[in-house]
C-alpha positions as CSV (number, residue, x, y, z in Angstrom):
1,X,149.2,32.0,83.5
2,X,146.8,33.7,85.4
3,X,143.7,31.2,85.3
4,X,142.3,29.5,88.1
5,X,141.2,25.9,87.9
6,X,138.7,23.9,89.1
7,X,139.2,21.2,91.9
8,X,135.2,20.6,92.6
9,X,135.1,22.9,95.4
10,X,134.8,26.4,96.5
11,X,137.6,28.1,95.7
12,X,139.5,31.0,97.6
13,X,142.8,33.0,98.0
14,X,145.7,32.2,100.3
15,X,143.8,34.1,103.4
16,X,140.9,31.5,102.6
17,X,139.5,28.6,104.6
18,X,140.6,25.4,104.1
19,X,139.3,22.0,103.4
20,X,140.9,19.9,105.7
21,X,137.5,18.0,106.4
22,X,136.2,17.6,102.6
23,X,135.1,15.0,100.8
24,X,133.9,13.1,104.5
25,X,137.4,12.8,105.8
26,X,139.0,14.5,108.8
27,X,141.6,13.9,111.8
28,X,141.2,15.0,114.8
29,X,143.0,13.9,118.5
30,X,141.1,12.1,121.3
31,X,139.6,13.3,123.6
32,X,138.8,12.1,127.1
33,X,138.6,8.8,125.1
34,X,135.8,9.6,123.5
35,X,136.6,9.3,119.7
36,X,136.7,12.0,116.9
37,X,134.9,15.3,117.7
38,X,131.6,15.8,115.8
39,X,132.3,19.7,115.9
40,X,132.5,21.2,112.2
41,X,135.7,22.7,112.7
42,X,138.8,21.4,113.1
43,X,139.9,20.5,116.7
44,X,143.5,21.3,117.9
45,X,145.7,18.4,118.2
46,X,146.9,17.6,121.7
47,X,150.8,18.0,122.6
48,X,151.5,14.6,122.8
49,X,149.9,14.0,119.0
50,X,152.2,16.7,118.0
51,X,155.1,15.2,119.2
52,X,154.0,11.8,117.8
53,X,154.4,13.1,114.3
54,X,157.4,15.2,115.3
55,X,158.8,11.4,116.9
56,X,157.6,9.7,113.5
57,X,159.4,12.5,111.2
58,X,162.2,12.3,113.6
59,X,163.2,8.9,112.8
60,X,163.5,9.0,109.1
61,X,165.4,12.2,109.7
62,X,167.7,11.3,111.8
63,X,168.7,8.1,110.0
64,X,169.7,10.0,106.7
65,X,172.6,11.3,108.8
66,X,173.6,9.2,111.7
67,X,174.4,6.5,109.6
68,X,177.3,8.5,107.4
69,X,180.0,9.2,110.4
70,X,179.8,5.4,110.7
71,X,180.6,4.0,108.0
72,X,184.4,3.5,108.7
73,X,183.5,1.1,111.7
74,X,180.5,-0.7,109.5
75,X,183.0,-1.0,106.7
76,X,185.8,-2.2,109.6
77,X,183.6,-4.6,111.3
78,X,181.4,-6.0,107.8
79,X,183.6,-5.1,104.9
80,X,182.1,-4.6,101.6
81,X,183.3,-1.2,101.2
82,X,182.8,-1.4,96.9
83,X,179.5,-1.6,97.6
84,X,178.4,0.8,101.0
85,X,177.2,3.3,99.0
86,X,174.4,1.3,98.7
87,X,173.7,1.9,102.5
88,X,172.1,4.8,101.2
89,X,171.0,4.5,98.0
90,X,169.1,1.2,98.7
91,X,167.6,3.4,101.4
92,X,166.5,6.3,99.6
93,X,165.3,4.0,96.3
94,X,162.9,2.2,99.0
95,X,161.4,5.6,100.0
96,X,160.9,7.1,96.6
97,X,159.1,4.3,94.8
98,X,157.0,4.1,98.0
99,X,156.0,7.5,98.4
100,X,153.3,7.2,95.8
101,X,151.9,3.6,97.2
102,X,151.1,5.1,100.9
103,X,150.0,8.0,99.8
104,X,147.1,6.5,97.7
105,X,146.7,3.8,100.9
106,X,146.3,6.8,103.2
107,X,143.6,8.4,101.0
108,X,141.6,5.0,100.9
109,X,142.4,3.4,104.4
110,X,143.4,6.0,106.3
111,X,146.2,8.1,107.8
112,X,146.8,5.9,110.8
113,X,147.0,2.5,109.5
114,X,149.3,3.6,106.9
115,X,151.5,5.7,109.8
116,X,151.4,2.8,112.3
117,X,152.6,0.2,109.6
118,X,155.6,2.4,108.3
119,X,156.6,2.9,111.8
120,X,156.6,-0.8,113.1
121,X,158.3,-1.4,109.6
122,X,161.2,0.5,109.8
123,X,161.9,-0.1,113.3
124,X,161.6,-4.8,112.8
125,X,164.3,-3.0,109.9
126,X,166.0,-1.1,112.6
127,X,166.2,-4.0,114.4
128,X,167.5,-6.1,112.0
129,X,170.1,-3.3,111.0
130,X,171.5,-3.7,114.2
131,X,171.6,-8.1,114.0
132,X,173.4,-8.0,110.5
133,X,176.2,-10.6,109.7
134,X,177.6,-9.0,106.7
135,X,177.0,-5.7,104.4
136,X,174.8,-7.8,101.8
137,X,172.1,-7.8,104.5
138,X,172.6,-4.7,105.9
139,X,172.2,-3.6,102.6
140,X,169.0,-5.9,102.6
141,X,167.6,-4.7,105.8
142,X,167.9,-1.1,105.3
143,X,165.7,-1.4,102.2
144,X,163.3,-2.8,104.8
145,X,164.0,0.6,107.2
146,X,163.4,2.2,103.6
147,X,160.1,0.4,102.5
148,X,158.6,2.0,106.1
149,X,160.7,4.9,105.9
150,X,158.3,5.9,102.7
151,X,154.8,5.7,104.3
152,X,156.8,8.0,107.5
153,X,157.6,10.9,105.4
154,X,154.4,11.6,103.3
155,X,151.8,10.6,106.0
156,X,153.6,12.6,108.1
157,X,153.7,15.6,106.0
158,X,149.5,14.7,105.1
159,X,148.4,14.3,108.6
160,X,149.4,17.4,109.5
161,X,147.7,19.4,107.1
162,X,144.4,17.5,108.2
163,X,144.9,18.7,111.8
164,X,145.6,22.1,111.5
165,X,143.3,24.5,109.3
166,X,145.4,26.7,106.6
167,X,145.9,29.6,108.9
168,X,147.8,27.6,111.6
169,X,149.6,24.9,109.3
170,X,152.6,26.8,108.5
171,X,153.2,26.4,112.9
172,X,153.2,22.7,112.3
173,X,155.3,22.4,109.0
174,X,158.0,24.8,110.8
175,X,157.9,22.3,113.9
176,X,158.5,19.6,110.7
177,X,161.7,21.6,109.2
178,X,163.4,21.9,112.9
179,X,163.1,18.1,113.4
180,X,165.0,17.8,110.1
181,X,167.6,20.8,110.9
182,X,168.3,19.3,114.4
183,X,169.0,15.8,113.3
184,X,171.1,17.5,110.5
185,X,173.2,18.8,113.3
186,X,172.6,16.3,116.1
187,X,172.8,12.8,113.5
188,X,176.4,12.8,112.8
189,X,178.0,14.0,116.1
190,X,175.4,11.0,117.7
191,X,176.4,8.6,114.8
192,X,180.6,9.2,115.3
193,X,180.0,9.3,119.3
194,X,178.2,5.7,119.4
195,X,180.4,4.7,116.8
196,X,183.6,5.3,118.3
197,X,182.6,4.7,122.5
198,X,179.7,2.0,121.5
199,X,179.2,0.1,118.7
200,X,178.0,1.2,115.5
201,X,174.9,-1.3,115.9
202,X,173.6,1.4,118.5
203,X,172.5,3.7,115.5
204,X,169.8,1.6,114.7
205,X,168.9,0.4,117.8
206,X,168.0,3.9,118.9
207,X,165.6,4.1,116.6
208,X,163.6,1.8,119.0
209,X,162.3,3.7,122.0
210,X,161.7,6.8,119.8
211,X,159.3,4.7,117.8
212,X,157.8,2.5,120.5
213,X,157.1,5.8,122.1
214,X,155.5,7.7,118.5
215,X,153.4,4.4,118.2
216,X,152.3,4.3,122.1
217,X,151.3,8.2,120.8
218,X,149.4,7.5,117.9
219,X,147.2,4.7,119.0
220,X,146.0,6.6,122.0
221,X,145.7,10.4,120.8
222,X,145.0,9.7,117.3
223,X,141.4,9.0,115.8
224,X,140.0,9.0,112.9
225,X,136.2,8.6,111.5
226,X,135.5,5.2,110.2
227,X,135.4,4.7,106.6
228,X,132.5,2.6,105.0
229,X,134.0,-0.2,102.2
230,X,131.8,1.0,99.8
231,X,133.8,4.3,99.7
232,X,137.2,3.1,100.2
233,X,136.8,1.4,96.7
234,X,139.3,-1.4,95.8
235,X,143.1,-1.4,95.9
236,X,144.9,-1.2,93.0
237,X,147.6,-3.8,94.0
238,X,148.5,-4.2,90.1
239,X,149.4,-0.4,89.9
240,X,151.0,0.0,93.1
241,X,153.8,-3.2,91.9
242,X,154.2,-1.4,88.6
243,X,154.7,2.2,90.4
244,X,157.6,0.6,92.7
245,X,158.9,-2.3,89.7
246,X,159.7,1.0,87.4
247,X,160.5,3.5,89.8
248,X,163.3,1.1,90.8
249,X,164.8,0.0,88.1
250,X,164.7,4.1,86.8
251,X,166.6,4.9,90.1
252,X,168.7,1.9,90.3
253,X,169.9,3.5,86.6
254,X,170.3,7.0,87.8
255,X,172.5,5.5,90.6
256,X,174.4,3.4,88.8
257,X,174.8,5.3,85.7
258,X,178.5,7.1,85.4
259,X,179.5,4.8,88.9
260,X,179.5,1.4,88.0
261,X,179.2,1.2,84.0
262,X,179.2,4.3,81.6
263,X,176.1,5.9,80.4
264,X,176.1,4.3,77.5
265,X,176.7,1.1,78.1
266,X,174.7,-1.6,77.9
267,X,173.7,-1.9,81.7
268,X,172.5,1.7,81.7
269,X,170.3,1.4,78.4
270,X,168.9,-1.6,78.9
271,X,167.7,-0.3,83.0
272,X,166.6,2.8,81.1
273,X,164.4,1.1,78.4
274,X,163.1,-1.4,80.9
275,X,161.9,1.3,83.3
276,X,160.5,3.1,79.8
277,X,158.4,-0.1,79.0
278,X,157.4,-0.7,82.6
279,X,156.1,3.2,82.9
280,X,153.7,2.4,79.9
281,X,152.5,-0.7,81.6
282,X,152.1,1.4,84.4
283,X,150.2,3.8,82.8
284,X,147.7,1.2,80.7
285,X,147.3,-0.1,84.4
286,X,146.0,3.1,86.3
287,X,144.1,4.1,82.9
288,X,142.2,1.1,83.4
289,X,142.5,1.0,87.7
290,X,138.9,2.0,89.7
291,X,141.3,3.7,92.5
292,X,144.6,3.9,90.4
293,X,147.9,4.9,92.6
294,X,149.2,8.0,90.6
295,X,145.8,9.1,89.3
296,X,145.9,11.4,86.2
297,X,144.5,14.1,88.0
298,X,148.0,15.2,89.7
299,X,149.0,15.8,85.9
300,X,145.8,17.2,84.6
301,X,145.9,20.0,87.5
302,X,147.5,22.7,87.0
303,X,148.0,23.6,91.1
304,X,149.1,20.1,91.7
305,X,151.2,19.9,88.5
306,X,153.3,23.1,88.6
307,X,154.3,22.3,92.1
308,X,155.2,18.7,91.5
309,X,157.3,20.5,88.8
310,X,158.9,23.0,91.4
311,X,159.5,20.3,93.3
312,X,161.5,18.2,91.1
313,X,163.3,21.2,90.0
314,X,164.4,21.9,93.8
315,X,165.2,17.9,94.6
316,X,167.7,18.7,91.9
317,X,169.2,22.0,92.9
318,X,169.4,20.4,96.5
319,X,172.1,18.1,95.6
320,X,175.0,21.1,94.9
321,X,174.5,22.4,98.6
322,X,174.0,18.9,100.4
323,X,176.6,16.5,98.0
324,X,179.3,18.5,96.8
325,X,179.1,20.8,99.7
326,X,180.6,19.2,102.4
327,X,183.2,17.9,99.6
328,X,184.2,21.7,98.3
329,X,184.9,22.6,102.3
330,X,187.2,19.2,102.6
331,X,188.5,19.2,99.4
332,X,189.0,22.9,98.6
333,X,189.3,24.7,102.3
334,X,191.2,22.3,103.7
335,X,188.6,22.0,106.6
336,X,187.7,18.7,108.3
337,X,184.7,16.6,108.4
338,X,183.0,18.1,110.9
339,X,183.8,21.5,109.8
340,X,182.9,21.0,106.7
341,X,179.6,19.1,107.8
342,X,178.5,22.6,110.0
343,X,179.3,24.2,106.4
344,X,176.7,22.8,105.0
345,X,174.4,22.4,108.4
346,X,174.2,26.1,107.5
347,X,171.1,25.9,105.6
348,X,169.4,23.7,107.9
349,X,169.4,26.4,110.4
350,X,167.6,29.0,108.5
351,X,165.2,26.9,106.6
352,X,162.6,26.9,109.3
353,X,163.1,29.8,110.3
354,X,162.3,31.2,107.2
355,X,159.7,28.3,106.8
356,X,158.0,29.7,110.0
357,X,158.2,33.4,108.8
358,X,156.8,32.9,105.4
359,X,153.0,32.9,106.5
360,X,153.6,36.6,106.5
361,X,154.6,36.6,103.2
362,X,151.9,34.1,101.2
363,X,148.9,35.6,103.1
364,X,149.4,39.1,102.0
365,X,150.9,38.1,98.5
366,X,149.9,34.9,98.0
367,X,151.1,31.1,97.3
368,X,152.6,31.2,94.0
369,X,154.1,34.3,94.5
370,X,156.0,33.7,97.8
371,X,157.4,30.9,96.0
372,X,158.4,32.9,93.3
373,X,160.3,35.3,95.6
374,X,162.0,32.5,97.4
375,X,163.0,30.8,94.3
376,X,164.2,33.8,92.4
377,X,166.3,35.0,96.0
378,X,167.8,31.3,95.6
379,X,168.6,31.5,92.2
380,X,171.1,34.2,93.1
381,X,172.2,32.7,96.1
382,X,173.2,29.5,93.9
383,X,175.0,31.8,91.3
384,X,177.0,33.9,93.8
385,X,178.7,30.6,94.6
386,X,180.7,30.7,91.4
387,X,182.2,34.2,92.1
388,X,183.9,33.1,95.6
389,X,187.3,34.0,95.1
390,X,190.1,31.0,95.4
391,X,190.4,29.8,98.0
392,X,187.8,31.1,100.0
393,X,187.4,31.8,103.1
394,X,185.2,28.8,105.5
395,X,182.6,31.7,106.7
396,X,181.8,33.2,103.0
397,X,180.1,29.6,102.2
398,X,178.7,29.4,105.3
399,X,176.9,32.9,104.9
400,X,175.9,31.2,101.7
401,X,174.1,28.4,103.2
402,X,172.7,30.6,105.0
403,X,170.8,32.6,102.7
404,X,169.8,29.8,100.9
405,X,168.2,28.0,103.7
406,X,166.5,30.8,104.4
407,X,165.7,31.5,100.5
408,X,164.0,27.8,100.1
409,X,162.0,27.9,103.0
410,X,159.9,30.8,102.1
411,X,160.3,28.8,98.5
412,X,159.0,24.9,99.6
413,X,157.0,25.8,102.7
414,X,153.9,27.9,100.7
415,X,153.5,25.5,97.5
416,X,153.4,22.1,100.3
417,X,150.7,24.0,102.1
418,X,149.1,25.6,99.0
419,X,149.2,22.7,97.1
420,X,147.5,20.6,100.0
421,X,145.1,23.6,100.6
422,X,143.9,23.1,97.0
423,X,142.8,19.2,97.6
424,X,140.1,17.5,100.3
425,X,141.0,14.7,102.7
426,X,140.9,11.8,100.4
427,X,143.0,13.6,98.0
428,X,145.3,15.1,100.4
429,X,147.6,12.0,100.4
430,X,147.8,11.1,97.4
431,X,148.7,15.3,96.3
432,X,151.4,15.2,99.4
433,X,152.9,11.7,97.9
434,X,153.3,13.1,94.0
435,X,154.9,16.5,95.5
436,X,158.0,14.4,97.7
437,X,158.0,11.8,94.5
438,X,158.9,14.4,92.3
439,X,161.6,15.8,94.9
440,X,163.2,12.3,95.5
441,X,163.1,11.7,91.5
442,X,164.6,15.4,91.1
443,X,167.0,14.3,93.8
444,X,168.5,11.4,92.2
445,X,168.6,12.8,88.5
446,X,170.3,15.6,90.2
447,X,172.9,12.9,92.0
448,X,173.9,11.5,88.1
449,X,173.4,14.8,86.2
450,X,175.4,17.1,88.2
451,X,177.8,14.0,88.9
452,X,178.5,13.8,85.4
453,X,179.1,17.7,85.1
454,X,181.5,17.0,88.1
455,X,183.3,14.2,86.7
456,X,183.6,15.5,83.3
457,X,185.2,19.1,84.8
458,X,187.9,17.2,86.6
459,X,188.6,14.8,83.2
460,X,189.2,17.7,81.4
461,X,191.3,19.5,83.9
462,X,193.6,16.7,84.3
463,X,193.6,15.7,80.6
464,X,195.4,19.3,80.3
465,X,197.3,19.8,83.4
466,X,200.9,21.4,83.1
467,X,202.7,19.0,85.4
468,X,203.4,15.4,86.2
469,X,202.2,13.7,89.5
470,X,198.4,13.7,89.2
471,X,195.6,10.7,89.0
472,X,195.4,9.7,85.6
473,X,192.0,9.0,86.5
474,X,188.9,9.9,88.2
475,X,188.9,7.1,91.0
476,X,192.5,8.6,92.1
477,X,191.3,12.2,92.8
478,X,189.8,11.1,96.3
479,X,192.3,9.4,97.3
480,X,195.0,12.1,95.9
481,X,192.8,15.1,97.4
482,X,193.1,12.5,101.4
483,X,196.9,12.4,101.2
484,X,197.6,16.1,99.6
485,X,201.4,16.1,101.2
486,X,201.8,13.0,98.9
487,X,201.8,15.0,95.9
488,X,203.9,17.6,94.7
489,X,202.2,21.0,95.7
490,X,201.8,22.6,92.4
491,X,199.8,19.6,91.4
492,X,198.0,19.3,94.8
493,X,196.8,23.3,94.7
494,X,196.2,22.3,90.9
495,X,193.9,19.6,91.7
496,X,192.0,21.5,94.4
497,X,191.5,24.1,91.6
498,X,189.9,21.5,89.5
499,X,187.7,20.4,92.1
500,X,186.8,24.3,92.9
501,X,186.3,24.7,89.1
502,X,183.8,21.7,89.8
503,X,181.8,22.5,92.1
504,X,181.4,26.2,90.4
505,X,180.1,23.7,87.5
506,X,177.4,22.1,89.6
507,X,176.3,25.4,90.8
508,X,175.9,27.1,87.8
509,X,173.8,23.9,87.0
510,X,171.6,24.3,90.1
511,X,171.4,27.9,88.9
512,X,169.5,26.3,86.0
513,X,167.4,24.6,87.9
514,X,166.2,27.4,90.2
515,X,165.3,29.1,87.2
516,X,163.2,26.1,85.9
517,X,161.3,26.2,88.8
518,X,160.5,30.1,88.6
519,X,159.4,30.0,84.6
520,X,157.3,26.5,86.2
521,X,155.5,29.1,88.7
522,X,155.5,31.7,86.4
523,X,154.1,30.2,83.3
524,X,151.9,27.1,84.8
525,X,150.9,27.5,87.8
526,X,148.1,29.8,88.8
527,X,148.2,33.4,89.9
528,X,145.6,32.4,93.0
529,X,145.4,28.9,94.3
530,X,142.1,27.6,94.4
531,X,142.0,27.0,98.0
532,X,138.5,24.4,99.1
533,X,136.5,26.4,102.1
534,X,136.4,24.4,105.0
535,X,133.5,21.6,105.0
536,X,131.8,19.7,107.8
537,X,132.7,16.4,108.3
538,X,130.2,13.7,107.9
């Protein structure tokens, strides 16, 4: 529990140096025009590269929200409402099985390439969002946003670490979480305002002059040391196809499972053993790969594993707060959608705060341990949700969200920066990739576990319910808890019961998970991180 492992390089405590340069890498903004800087340490990024990234993270941000307060006028205007919820799970599939691809492409061609290309991609799908003729291809061409969307949020995330040195990273990864709590605040008020005094097609067009204006950004502050072929080694094409074939089809599962067939039907088993055969292809392919995409080492060390761990534990916990939420407040408080929305908008408000704050915390106690604090303050947080008294009042679940925000951000923000810290430039990607892979992954077995916990706590409830007038199934609850004056009220307070009784369900659950994480830190990860000194750049 206590060892330190080896990464190759010097190794250090939290208050060390770090390697953003190693291995012959390194970032750094123009200057005067003149190219990278040939100083051994670091350079500070200019403003405007800073807000390039904070642009770039912006628009993958911003679209996981503005697009939800729309959907009644996509679903107006293209019908297909069976199949909208595909709006965003075709979106987030695309940047999961991604992640991994551009985070081995950055590592061997380089941040900017792989950050200009996922930006000009998502906005041709922006674009094409906007010209759809029907929801089949506006499913279609926000897997396209998606597919660029992926190389956005972990080049993003990698390229910051290589501008900053440790000390001052935790500035810039704050500046990251505020771009994410604003457009968790500002996406659906802009989304229902364009929708209902514009046209929905204006969400995605919007997309285009914040992009033109990160890629105008990029190409002229942005520079990075040219890499010789001999070192960038070849592709591993084979891998990458494998990595994205079986990440889909094991997400497409998770999706899909308990929604549109049962668990165990044949539709989910068959997905499930296809994406089981595919992952051992997979791995025969990077065993035998001279640059494999999901090298072995993210497994073999123990920094890089424990925290891809942690993180899939907290992709998992993340779905009570941010799914079921926003449903308790509607469903259960009687509050609208917007109300219910600033409910959860809670914990985007703390987060980087805390986020910001937590430097004070790792440098005198260290990576692991922050973490350990943050995840064992949350763990309480997520259990104190199942003893709110019914019905509760709107601002004891907002003081809730509160504290959790503020619980996960001294949790996430020292293991991103630790585990980065650990690794030199053309590792950096690749680390930063595995950690948000195992989130998104934890995110969407979250989605169908917790689902299933959700929908099985209602079945129950109704299979036993005292009095006539309730759904006799599952799909009639939504529509039941929209139109409560429709039912009697002893079975409408009943029902919101069963959905409170629910959501305690999923929280307890997220509990779990919380505590995963902390036994993950505890008992795998090391006590120290084995942070590399800082190296010149060649």
């Amino acid at each position: 529990m206590g060892a330190e492992e080896s990464t190759g390089g010097h190794t250090g405590d939290a208050t060390g140096k770090s390697g953003n340069a190693a291995d012959g890498g390194g970032v750094c903004a123009k200057t005067g025009g003149t190219g990278a800087s040939a100083d051994p340490g670091p350079p500070t990024p200019r403003t405007a590269l800073v807000a390039a990234l904070m642009l770039s993270m912006g628009l993958v941000a911003l679209d996981s929200s503005i697009v939800s307060t729309a959907v009644p006028q996509i679903v107006g205007d293209l019908g297909g409402f069976s199949v909208f919820s595909w709006l965003f799970a075709g979106y987030l599939l695309a940047i999961t099985v991604t992640l991994p691809v551009y985070g081995k492409l950055s590592d061997t061609l380089g941040r900017k390439p792989v950050l200009i290309f996922g930006i000009t991609l998502f906005l041709v799908g922006s674009l094409l969002c906007a010209l759809a003729w029907n929801m089949a291809a506006l499913i279609a061409f926000r897997l396209v946003q998606g597919l660029g969307g992926g190389a956005l949020q972990g080049t993003v995330q990698t390229l910051a670490a290589d501008l900053y040195p440790l000390e001052q990273r935790p500035r810039i990864q704050a500046r990251m979480s505020s771009v994410w709590a604003a457009s968790a605040v500002a996406g659906p008020a802009l989304g229902g305002f364009l929708a209902a005094y514009a046209d929905w097609r204006w969400i995605f067009l919007v997309n285009l002059p914040l992009g033109g204006l990160a890629l105008w950004l990029l190409a002229r502050h942005l520079a990075e040391p040219a890499r010789s072929a001999g070192r960038r080694g070849p592709i591993d094409w084979a891998g990458a196809l494998g990595v994205f074939a079986c990440g889909g089809l094991l997400l497409f599962a998770l999706v899909q499972g308990g929604v549109a067939w049962p668990w165990l039907s044949a539709p989910s088993l068959g997905l499930l053993a296809a994406s089981a055969v595919l992952a051992a292809v997979v791995v025969r392919i990077e065993r035998r790969a001279a640059e494999p995409i999901l090298p072995g080492w993210v497994w073999r060390r123990r920094t890089i594993a424990a925290v891809n761990l942690a993180f899939g534990a907290l992709g998992l916990l993340m779905v009570a707060p941010m799914v079921f939420v926003p449903t308790y407040a509607q469903s259960v408080l009687g509050l609208g959608p917007v109300s219910a929305g600033l409910v959860m908008s809670a914990m985007t408000l703390s987060w980087p705060v805390s986020a910001a704050l937590s430097q004070h915390v790792y440098r005198r106690i260290g990576f692991r341990n922050s973490a350990a604090v943050g995840i064992s303050l949350a763990a309480v947080i997520l259990f104190s949700f199942t003893l709110l008294p019914y019905p509760a009042r709107p601002w004891q679940p907002t003081l809730i969200m509160l504290l959790l925000g503020a619980a996960l951000g001294l949790f996430q923000l020292p293991l991103l920066i630790g585990v980065q810290s650990t690794v030199g430039w053309s590792e950096r990607g690749t680390t930063t990739a595995s950690v948000l892979f195992c989130r998104q992954v934890g995110q969407s077995m979250g989605a169908a576990l917790l689902g299933a916990v959700a929908n099985a706590t209602i079945a129950a409830r109704l299979a036993r319910a005292p009095m006539p007038g309730l759904p006799d199934h599952l799909d009639g609850v939504s529509k039941a808890l929209d139109r409560p004056g429709l039912l009697p009220q002893a079975a409408a307070d009943y029902l919101r019961e069963a959905v409170a009784a629910a959501v305690n369900h999923i929280f307890l659950g997220a509990t779990a998970a919380a505590v995963a994480s902390l036994l993950v830190l505890l008992f795998v990860a090391p006590r120290r991180f084995p942070i590399l000194e800082e190296q010149p750049r060649d």
